[in-house]
N, C-alpha and C positions, 0 to 999 in steps of 0.2 A: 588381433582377435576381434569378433564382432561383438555388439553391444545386446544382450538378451532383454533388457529393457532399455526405452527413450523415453525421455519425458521432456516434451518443448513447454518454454515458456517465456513469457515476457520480461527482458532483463537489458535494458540500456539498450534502446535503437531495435526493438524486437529481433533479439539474437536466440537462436535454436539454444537454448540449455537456459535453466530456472536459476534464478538466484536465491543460493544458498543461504540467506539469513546474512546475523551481523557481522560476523570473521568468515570470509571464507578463503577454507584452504588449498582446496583441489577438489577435482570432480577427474573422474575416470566414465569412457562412455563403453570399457570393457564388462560389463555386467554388473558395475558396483560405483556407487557415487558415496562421498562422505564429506563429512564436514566436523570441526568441533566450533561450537557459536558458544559465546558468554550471551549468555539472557543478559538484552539491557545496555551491552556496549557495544555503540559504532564501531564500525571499519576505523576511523580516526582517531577514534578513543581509547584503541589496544595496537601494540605493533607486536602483531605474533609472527612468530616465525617456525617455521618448518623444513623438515627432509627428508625423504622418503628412500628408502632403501630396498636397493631389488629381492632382499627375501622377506617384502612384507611388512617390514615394521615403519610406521611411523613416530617420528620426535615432533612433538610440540612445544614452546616454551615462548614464553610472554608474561606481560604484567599486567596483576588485576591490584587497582585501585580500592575497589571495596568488595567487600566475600559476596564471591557469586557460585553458580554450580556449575562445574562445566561438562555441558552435556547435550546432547544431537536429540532433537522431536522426533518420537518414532516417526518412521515413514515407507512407503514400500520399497522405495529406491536411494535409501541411505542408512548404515549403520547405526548402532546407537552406541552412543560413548559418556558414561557416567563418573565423575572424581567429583568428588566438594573440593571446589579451590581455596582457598586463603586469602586474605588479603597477603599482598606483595607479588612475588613471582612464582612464577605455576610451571611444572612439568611435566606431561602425561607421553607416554608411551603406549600402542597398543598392535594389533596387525589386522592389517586388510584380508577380509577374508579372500579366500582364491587364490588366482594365479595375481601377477603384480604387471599392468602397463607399463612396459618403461615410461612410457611418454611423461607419468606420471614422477620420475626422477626429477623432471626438472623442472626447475622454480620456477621457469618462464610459460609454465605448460598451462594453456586456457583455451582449450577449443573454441572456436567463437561459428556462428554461421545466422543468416539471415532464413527465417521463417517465410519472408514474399521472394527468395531467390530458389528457385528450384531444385538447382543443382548442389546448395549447400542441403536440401532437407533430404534430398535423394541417398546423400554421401551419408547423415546422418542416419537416417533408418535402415541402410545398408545390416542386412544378419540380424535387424532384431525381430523378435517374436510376440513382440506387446510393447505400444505407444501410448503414451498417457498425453493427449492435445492439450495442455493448457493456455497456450498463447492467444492471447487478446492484447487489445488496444481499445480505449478510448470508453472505460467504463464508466468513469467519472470526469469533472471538475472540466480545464481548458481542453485537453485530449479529447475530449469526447466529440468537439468541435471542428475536429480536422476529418472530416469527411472520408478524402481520399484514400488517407493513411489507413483507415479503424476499416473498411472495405479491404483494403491491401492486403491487413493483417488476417483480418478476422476471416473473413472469404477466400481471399486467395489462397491463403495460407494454410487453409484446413481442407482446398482441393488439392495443393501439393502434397500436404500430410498424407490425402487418400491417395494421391495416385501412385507415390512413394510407395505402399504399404501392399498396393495389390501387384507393383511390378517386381517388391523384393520379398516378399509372399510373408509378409507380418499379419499374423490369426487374427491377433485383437489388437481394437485400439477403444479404450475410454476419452470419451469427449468430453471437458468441461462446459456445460455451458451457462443458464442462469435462467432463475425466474421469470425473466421480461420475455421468454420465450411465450409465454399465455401471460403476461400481467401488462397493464398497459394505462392504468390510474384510474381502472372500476375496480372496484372492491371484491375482494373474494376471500371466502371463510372457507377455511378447512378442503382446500379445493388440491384436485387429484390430477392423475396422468390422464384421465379421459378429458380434460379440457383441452379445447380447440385450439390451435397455433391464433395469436392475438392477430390481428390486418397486418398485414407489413407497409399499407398507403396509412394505417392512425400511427402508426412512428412517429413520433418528437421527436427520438434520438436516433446519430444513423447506429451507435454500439448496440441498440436493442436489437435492431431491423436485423443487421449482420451476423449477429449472434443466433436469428431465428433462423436465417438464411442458411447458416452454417450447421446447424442441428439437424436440419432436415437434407441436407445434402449429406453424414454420417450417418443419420438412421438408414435414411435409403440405399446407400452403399451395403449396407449390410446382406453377407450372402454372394455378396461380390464374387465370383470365384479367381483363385489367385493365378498370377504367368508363370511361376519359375517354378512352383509345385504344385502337388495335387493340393487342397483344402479352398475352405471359403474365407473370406476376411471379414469377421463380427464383429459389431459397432454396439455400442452404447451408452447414452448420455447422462452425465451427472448433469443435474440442477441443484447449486446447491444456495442458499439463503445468503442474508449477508454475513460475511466472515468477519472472526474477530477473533483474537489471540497474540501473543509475544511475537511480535516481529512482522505484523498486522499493519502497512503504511499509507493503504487508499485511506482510508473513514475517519478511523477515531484521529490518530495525527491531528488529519486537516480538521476537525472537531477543537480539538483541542488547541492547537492555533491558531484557529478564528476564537474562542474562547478568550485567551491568552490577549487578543486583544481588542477584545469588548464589541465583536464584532456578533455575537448571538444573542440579541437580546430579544428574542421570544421563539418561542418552542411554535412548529408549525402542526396545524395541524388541532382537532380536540381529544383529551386526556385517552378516551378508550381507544383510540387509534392502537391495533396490534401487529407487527406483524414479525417474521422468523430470521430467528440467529442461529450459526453455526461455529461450532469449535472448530479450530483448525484441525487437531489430531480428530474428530467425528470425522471431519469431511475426509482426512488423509484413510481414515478406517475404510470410511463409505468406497472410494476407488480402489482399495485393495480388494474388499469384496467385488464389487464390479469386474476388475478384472479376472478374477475367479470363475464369476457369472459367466463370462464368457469363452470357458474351458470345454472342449469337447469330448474331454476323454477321460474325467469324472467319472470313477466305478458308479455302475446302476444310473447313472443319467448322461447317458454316453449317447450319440444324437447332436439334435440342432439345441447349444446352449441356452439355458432361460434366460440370460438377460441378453442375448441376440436382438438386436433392432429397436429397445426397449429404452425409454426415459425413465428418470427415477429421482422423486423429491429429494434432497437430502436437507435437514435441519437438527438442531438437539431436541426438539416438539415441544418446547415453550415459549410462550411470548417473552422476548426480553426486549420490549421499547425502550426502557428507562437502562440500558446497558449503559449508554455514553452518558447520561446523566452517572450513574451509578461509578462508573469509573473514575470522573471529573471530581467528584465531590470525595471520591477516595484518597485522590493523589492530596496531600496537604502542600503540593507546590503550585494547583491549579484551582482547588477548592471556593479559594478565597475569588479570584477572576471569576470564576464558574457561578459562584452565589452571585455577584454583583452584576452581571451583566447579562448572564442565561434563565430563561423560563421567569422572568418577571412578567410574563405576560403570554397568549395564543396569540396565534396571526392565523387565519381562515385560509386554506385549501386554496381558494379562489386568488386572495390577494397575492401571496405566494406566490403562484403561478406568475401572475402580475410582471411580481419584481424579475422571477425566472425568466421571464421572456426580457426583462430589458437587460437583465444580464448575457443574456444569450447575441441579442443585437447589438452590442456593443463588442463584445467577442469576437462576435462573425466579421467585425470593421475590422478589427486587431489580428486577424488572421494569419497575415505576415508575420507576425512577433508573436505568436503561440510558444513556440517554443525557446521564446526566449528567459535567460533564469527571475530578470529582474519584474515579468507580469505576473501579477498574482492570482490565485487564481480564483475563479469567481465562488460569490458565497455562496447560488443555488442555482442549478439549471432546471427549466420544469421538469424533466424526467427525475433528479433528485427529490423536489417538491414531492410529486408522488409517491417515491418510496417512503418517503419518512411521512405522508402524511395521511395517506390512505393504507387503508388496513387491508392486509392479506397476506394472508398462510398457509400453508398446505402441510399434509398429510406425509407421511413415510410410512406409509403401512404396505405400498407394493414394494419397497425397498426392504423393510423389514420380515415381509414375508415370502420375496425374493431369491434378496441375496443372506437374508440374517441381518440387516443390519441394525443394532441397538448401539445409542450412544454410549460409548465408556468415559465420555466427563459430562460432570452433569450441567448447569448451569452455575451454580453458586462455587464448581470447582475452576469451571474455565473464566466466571469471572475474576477472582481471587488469582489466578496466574495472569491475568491480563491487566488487573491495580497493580501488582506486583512489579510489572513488568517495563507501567509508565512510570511508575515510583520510580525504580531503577535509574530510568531513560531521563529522569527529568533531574536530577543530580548529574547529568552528562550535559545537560542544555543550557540556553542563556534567557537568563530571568528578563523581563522586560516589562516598560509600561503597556499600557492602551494605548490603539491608533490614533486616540484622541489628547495623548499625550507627544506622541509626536509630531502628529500636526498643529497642535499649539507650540512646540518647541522651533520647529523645522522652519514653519512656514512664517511664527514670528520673528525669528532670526534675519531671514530673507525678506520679507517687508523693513524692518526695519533700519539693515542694510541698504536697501532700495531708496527709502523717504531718506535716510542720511546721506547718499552718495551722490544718487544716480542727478541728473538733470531736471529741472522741474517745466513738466509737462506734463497735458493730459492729468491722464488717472494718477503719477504722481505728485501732481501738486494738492491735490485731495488728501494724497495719504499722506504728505508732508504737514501739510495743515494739522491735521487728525491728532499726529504725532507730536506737533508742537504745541498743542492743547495742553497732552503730561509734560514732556519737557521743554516745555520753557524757549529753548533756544537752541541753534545748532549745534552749536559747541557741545552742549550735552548730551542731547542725542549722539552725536560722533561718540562720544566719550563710554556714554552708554554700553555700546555698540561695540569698541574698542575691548572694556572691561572684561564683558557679557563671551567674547571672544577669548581673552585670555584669560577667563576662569573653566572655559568648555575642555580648552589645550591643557591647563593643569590638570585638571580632572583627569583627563582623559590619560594621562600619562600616570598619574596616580593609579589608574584602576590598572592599567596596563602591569603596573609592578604588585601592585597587591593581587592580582589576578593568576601573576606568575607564580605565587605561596599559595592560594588556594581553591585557583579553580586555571592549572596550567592551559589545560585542552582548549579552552575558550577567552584566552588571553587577547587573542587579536579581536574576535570580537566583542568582548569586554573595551576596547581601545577604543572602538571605530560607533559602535554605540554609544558608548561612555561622551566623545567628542560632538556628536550629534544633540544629547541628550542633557551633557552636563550634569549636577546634580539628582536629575529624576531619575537617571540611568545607575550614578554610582550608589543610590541609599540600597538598590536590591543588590549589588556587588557587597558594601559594608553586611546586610544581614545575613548574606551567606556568610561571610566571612566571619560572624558572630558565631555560626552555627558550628 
């Protein structure tokens, strides 16, 4: 059977099909995708299992740790599946609407295909009648930095989407695309769809350039007329603000893990700086209208569809700057990091910038090792800078008088699912000090090893000296050294067994931190364990 809706997206190595949230179970590309996700627990922090049966029913069963609900984010392209689960083990039964994929029988079933390979997007769009583009690269952090790739994706990618679309005669396709399309780090208040495409030569970043590139190659398409049937192929763009919600992993995350370790110590930017959030379900609302928009055969507006060729702001239309504060200071496992270390202070647009650039240049060196797991990723690139520190927002009032579209959560609902959400998530994570705890841990260890072992020469006969200033003599240094070492190994083995009664999932890295860290690591292993 062919697939009556597709929806690409970014998912491990830019593979055609979106990744479902935290448990996923299956996705069918025959007309119907589903999932059941526990709000809050990782893929490694539940082992669910399933089986699907050729007359539609699905068994689910797996173990929940602490009472969650189990239940699917509305969406246009997936069921919705609601049970309150329990703490302990959960079973929910339900059926797939329609006819049933076989493919979908077996465990092993995960369509995979690449978005810059043509022949996989060809094969995908194959019989559908409405694409939902959301694949990109490189919106943020070190990604953003690999040039070739975020072109490959974002450009290439969204010319194969078209040209897929007009040779297997698909009507409509909604394009995701993004703010930076018109915003570029001048300011803009309550600004609309009549603003001008930003320069694509003032780019900073190439994911802004690419993503204009790319929006204007699907407006334009629009009108298309199709090969394999009679109609025309209608286009239109979602922009939609920065996104935030349950399952939410570019922004707040990395917010909160540079938080985590003492790595934000001043809010960039001054106090009135505004600018636009969006819910996930708004934004998932906003493209189901969209694709509506661009239905032609709509009793009484039967014709060329209104949202044909057409951009369209989407946001919930309130300033929520203070979200990621507001979230941080929510969580009581981040609060305390979050007060101590974040908004004690502004840092100025300009200087910002500053540091974004030397971040940037030192990235661009590391090029080669982008993707490797153990670089972190940098704390701000100037395109980041400006988002967060100049002000600008727009309007949904062509979207609302459009397609209908009004947000159905409000602000204080989506942030309250999104505290919710990291509460959850951070009872699954591992408590840790500040950078500045580890680099006194780490780097003391290793000096002092060094001044105790190593040959004396150079620069360490300086740190030897240094060292024998507090102790006295080599024997104790060694001995120091020795101790200091086999109190890390206890430790470390201790928390490893206390770890496995109260916090299983993160056992190993309770061990490996713990050995690193020695006592600064185990007192937050003991206060869970209090808890």
């Amino acid at each position: 059977m062919d697939p009556a809706v597709v929806l690409t997206g970014t998912a491990n190595e830019q593979r055609v099909g979106h990744s479902f949230g935290s448990v996923e179970i299956g996705r069918s590309e025959s007309a119907y995708i589903f999932r059941v996700a526990l709000p809050g627990v990782r893929r490694n922090s539940c082992n669910v299992k399933y089986t699907i049966q050729p007359n539609g029913k699905v068994h689910v069963e797996g173990l929940v740790g602490n009472v969650a609900m189990l239940m699917d984010m509305p969406n246009p392209f997936e069921m919705k599946v609601e049970q309150l689960c329990p703490s302990g083990p959960f079973h929910v039964t339900f059926d797939l609407p329609g006819p049933v994929d076989p493919r979908l029988c077996s465990p092993n079933f995960r369509p995979d295909g690449d978005v810059t390979r043509k022949q996989d997007v060809q094969k995908a769009l194959h019989g559908a009648d409405c694409v939902f583009h959301l694949a990109s690269y490189g919106m943020s952090g070190k990604e953003m930095l690999q040039f070739g790739r975020v072109d490959d994706v974002n450009i290439n990618g969204t010319c194969h989407v078209l040209e897929a679309c007009v040779e297997h005669g698909v009507m409509r396709l909604v394009y995701v695309s993004t703010y930076n399309v018109v915003f570029g780090g001048k300011e803009i208040i309550n600004g609309n769809e009549t603003l001008p495409y930003f320069p694509l030569d003032d780019y900073v970043d190439p994911y802004s350039r690419s993503k204009c590139i790319a929006e204007q190659l699907v407006l334009k398409s629009n009108g298309r007329p199709l090969k394999k049937k009679n109609g025309n192929l209608y286009t239109c763009a979602i922009r939609p603000a920065a996104i935030y919600g349950p399952g939410e992993e570019r922004h707040l995350p990395r917010i909160i893990n540079l938080s985590k370790l003492g790595l934000l110590p001043f809010k960039i930017g001054e106090e009135r700086v505004k600018s636009d959030w969006v819910y996930i379900d708004n934004l998932v609302l906003a493209l189901i209208l969209a694709s509506m928009g661009l239905l032609d055969d709509i009793p009484q507006r039967e014709g060329r569809p209104i949202a044909a060729g057409q951009p369209y702001f989407i946001s919930d239309g309130n300033d929520l700057q203070g979200l990621q504060s507001t979230v941080l200071n929510s969580s009581a496992h981040y609060s305390r990091a979050w007060s101590m270390t974040c908004q004690s202070g502004s840092l100025a647009v300009s200087h910002a910038l500053v540091l974004g650039r030397i971040f940037q240049l030192v990235y661009t060196i590391l090029y080669p090792w982008l993707n490797r797991w153990w670089l972190p990723q940098p704390l701000r690139l100037p395109t980041e800078v400006h988002e967060v520190g100049v002000t600008h927002y727009f309007s949904f009032l062509k979207a609302k008088e459009e397609l209908g579209y009004v947000p159905m959560v409000s602000p204080p609902e989506g942030m309250a699912a999104t505290i919710s959400y990291f509460q959850e998530r951070k009872i699954r994570s591992l408590d840790g000090p500040t950078i500045y705890t580890w680099m006194f841990s780490v780097i003391g260890m290793t000096l002092l090893f060094i001044a105790a072992y190593w040959p004396a020469f150079g620069l360490v006969s300086l740190l030897r000296d240094f060292c024998l200033f507090f102790f006295r003599s080599m024997w104790v240094m060694r001995m120091v050294f020795i101790l200091a070492t086999a109190a890390h190994i206890g430790e470390a083995m201790y928390a490893w067994h206390l770890a496995k009664k109260v916090d299983p999932l993160n056992a190993r890295g309770w061990f490996w931190q713990t050995l690193a860290l020695g006592v600064l690591s185990l007192r937050f292993l003991l206060k869970r364990a209090r808890k």
